[in-house]
C-alpha positions in Angstrom: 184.2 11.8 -123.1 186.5 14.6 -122.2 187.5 16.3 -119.2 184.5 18.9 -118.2 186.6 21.7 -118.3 187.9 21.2 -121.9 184.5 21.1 -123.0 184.1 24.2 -125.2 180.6 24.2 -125.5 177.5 25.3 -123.8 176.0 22.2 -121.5 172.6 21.1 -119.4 172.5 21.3 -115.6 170.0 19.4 -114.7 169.2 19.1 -110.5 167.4 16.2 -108.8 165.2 18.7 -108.2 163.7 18.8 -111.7 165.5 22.4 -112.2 167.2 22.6 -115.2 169.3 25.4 -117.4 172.3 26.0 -119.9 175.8 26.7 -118.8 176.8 29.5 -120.7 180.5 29.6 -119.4 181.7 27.2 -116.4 185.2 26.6 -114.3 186.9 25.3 -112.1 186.0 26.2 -108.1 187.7 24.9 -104.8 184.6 23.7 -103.8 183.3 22.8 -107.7 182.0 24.6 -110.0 180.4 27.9 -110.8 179.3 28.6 -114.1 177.4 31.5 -115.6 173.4 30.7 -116.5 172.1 32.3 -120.0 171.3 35.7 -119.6 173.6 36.5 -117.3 174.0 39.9 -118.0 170.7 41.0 -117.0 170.8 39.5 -113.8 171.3 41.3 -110.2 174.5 42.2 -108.9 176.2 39.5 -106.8 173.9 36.9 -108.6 175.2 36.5 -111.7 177.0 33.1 -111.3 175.8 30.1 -109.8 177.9 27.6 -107.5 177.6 24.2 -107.5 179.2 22.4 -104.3 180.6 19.0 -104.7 183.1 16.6 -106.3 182.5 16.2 -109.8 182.7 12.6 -110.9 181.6 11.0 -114.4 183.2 11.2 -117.9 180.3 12.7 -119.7 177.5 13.1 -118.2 179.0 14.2 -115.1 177.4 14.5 -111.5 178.0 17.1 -108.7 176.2 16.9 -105.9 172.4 16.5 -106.9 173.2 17.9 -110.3 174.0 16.4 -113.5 175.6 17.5 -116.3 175.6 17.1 -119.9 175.8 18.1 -123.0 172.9 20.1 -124.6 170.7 17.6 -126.6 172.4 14.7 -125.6 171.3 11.6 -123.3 167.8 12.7 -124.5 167.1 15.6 -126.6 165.7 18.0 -124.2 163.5 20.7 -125.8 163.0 23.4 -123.4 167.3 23.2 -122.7 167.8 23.8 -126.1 165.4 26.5 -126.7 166.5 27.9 -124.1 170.5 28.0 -125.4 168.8 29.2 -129.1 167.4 32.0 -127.8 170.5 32.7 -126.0 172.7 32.3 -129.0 170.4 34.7 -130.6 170.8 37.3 -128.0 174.4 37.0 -128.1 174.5 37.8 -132.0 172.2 40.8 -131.5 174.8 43.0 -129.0 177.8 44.6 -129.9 180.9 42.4 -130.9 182.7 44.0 -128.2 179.7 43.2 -125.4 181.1 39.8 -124.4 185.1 39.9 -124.6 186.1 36.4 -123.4 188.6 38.2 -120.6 185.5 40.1 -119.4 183.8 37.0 -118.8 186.7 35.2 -117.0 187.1 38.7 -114.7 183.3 37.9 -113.6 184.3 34.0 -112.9 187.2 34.9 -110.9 185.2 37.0 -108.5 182.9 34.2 -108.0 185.6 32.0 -106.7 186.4 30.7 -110.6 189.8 28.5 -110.5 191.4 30.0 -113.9 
C-alpha cells in the first residue's frame, strides 16, 4: 500500500471510540495529521479541520493514535462511511466549479498547521 500522503483519494477515520467519518482532504502536520471532514464548508470558523496527534504507522490501513485509517470501503465495506462520502461527492458537483479551487483548500490546511 502506498505512502498516506500519496493517497489521492477520500479515506475512513475510524477512532477507538467507535467515531467514524471521511477525509475529504488530509496532510502532513508536525504533530500528524489534520485533514478536512466532509462538509467542511459549512462548519464554524476555527473548526473546520480536525487534528490528529500521533505517529502514523502502518502501510494501509494506517494507525495514529487511537485512530485508524483506511480506505473507504475497504477492510470491510462500511455503509454509513460511504454514504456518507456519496452524499458528499454529490454536494461537491452541485456548487460552482470555481467553489473548491484545490489552492483554496491547501490555504485552509496551512492555517491549521498543514505541512505542504
Amino acid at each position: 500500500m502506498p505512502d498516506l500522503f500519496s493517497m489521492k483519494r477520500p479515506l475512513a477515520v475510524n477512532y477507538a471510540s467507535g467515531d467514524k467519518t471521511v477525509m475529504v482532504a488530509y496532510y502532513p502536520h508536525a504533530d500528524g495529521l489534520v485533514f478536512l471532514p466532509p462538509f467542511w464548508e459549512q462548519r464554524e470558523e476555527g473548526n473546520k479541520a480536525v487534528l490528529i496527534k500521533g505517529e502514523i504507522t502502518g502501510n494501509g490501513p494506517w494507525k495514529i493514535a487511537d485512530a485508524v485509517i483506511s480506505l473507504v470501503g475497504c477492510q470491510g465495506t462500511d455503509s454509513e462511511l460511504a454514504q456518507m462520502l456519496a452524499e458528499w461527492e454529490f454536494h461537491v458537483q452541485s456548487l460552482p466549479q470555481e467553489y473548491f479551487q484545490p489552492e483554496d483548500i491547501r490555504r485552509l490546511a496551512r492555517e491549521y498547521g498543514a505541512i505542504i
